[in-house]
C-alpha positions as CSV (number, residue, x, y, z in Angstrom):
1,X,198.0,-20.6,110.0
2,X,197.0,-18.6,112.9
3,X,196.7,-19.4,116.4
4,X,192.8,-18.6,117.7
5,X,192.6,-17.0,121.4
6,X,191.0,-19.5,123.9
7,X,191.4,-17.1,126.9
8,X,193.5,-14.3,127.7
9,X,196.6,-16.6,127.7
10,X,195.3,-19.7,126.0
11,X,195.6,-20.1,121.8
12,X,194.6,-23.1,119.7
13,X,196.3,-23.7,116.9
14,X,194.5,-26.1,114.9
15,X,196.5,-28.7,112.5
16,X,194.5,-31.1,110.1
17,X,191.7,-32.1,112.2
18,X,193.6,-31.6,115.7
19,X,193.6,-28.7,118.1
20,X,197.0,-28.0,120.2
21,X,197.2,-25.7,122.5
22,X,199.8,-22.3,123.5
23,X,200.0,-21.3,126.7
24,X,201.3,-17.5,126.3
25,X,203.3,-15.8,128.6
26,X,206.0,-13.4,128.2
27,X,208.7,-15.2,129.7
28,X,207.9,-18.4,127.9
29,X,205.6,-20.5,125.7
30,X,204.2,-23.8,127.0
31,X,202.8,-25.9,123.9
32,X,200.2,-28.6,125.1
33,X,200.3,-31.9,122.5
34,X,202.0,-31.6,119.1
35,X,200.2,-32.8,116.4
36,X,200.5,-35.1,113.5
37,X,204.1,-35.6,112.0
38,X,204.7,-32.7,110.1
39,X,202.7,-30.1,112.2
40,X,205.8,-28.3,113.3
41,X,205.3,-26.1,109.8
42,X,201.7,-25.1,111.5
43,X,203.2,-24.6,115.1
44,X,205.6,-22.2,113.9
45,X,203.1,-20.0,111.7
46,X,200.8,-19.5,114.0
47,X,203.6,-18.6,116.8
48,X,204.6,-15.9,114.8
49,X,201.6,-14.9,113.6
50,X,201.6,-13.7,118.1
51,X,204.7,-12.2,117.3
52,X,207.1,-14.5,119.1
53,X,209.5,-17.1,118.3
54,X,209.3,-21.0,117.7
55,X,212.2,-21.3,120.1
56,X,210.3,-19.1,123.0
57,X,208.3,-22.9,123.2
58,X,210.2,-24.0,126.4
59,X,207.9,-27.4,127.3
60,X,205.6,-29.4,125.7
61,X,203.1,-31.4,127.8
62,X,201.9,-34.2,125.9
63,X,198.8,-36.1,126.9
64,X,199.5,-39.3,125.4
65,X,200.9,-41.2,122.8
66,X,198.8,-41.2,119.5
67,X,199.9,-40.4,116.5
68,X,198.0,-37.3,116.5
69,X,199.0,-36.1,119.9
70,X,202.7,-37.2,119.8
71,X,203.6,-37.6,116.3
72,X,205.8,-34.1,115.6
73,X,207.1,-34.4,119.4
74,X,210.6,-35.1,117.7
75,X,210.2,-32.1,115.1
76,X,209.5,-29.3,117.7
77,X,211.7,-30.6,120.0
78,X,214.8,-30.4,117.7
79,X,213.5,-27.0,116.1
80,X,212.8,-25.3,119.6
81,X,215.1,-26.6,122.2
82,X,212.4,-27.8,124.6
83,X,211.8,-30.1,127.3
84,X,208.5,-33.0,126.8
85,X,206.4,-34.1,129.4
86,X,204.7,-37.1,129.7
87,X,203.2,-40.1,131.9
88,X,205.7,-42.8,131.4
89,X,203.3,-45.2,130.7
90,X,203.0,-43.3,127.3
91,X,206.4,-42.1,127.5
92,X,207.5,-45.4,126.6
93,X,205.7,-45.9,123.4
94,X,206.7,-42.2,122.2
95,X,210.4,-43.4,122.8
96,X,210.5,-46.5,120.8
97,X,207.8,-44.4,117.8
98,X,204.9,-46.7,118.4
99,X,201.5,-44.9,118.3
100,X,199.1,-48.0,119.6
101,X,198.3,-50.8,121.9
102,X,195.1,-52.7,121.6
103,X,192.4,-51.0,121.8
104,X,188.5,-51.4,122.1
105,X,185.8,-49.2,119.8
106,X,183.6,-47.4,122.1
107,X,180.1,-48.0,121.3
108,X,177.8,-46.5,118.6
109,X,177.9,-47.4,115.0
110,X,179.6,-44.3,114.4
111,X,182.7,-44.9,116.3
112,X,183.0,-48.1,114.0
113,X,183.0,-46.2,111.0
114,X,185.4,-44.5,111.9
115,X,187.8,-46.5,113.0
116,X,187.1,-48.6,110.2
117,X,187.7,-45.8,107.7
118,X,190.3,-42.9,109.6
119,X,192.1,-44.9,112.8
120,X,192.5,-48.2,111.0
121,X,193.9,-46.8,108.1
122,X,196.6,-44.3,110.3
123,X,200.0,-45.2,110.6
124,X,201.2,-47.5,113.9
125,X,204.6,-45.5,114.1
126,X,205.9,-42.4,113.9
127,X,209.8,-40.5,114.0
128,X,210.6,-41.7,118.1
129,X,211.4,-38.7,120.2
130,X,212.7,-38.6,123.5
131,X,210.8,-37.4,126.8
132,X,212.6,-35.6,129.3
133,X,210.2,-35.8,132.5
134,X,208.2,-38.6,133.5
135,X,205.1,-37.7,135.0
136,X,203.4,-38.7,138.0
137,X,199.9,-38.9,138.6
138,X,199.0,-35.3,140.4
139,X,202.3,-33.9,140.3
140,X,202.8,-30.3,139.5
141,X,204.8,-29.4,136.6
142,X,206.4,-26.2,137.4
143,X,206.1,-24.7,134.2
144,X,203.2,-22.0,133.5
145,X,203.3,-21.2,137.0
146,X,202.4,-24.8,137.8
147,X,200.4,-27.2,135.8
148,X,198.8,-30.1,137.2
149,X,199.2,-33.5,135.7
150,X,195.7,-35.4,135.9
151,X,195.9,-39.6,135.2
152,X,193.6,-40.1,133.3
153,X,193.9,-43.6,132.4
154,X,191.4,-45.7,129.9
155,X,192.2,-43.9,126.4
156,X,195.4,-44.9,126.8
157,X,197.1,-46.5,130.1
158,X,199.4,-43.0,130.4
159,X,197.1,-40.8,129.8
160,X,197.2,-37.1,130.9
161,X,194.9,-34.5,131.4
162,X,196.3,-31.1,132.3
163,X,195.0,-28.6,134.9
164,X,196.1,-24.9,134.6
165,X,194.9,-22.9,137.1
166,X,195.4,-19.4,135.7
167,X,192.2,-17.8,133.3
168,X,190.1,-19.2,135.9
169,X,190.9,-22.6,135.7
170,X,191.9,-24.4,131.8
171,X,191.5,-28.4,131.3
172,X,193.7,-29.7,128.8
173,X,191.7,-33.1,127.8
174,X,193.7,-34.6,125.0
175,X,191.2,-37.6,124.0
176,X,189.6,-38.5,127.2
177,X,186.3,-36.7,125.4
178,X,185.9,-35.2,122.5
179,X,183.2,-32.2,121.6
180,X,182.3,-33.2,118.2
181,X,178.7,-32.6,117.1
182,X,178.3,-32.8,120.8
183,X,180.4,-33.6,124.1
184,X,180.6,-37.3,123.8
185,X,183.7,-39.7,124.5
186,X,186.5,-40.7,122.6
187,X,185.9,-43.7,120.0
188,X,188.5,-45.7,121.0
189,X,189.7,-47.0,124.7
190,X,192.3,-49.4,125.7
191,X,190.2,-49.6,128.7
192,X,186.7,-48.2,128.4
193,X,185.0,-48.5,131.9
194,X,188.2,-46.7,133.3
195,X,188.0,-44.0,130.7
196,X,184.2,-43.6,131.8
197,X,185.4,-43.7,135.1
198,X,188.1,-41.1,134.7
199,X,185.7,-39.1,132.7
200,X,183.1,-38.9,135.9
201,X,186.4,-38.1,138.3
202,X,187.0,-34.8,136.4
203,X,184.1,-33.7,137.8
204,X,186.0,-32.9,141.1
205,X,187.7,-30.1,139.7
206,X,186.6,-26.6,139.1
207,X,187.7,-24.9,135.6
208,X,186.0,-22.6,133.5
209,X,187.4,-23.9,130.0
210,X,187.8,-27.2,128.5
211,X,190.2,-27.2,125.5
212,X,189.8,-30.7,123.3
213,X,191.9,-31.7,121.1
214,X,189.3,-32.6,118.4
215,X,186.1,-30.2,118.8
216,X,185.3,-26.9,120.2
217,X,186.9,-25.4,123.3
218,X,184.1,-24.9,126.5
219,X,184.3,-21.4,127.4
220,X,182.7,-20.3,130.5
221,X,181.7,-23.1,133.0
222,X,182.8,-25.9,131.4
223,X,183.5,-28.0,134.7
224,X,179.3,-27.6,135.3
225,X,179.0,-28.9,131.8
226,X,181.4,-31.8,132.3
227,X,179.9,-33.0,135.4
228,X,176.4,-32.9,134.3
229,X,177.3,-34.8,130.7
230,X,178.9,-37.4,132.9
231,X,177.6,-37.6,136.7
């Protein structure tokens, strides 16, 4: 498994059908979302494979509490030492290994299929981890140089979008949209009108790459393409 260069400092490292995300630096690495249970194996080939070091992963920043997203949180933490980041709304659920709350199916007979056939059939739980840092809508986390935690509630209730300005400005969506066969939104929402809503707000901020966790990265004006999709 090798990790795929986003930007000059950006990698994805894809594992099953989900896309994490290295932040590279030489004093550290900064590992945005973690993957299914299990995923650690993938993490740590495709850190090598840049010549570094599993335990040079100092933080992960975790968008929210799915099993896809949080899932290995307690694997990489205990293999690499490092501190996790997360709303505490979502924080919560990670502690106690609970993946989901209610949720709605967006529209589209699509999105019914597949929650009907991949989500419904997921697990509910997973191996509980423990967070370190609660995060608070707009605070800077200083890691990276500082990395902006964006609430991005409607997915899930704590969920986090993350804003690093270096390479000109990298989103971190997690599942408030995906870009699969096209940039559409997720196809499930605890709360869908605020996940629309949050959706239209990321329009206020200027980036030139959108990382998703499921579909291609946006490379080159991706806060344009945002805001016209969804203003």
């Amino acid at each position: 498994m090798s990790a795929q260069q986003v930007t000059e400092h950006v990698y994805l490292i894809q594992s099953e059908d989900v896309n994490v995300y290295l932040i590279v630096q030489p004093e550290s690495l900064t590992l945005v979302d973690t993957g299914f249970p299990g995923a650690m194996a993938d993490i740590d080939e495709a850190v090598r494979s840049l010549g570094r070091s599993p335990g040079d992963i100092g933080d992960v920043l975790v968008t929210h509490c799915h099993l896809d997203h949080a899932g290995a949180l307690a694997e990489i933490t205990r293999a690499t030492g490092a501190s996790a980041w997360m709303h505490g709304c979502d924080a919560e659920m990670v502690r106690a290994g609970e993946s989901f709350r209610p949720y709605e199916v967006a529209p589209g007979p699509e999105n019914q299929a597949f929650v009907d056939e991949v989500i419904s059939q997921a697990p509910t739980t997973f191996e509980p981890a423990v967070v370190d840092h609660e995060v608070a809508a707009g605070e800077v986390i200083p890691v990276a140089g500082g990395i902006q935690a964006i609430w991005t509630p409607g997915h899930t209730l704590g969920h986090l979008v993350f804003f690093w300005p270096g390479d000109g400005g990298v989103l971190f969506l997690g599942d408030v949209a995906k870009n699969v066969h096209g940039l559409v939104p997720s196809p499930i929402y605890e709360d869908l009108s605020r996940g629309l809503e949050s959706l239209r707000e990321l329009g206020n901020y200027h980036f030139e790459t959108a990382c998703f966790a499921h579909g291609a990265p946006i490379i080159g004006g991706a806060a344009e393409v945002l805001k016209k999709r969804w203003q």
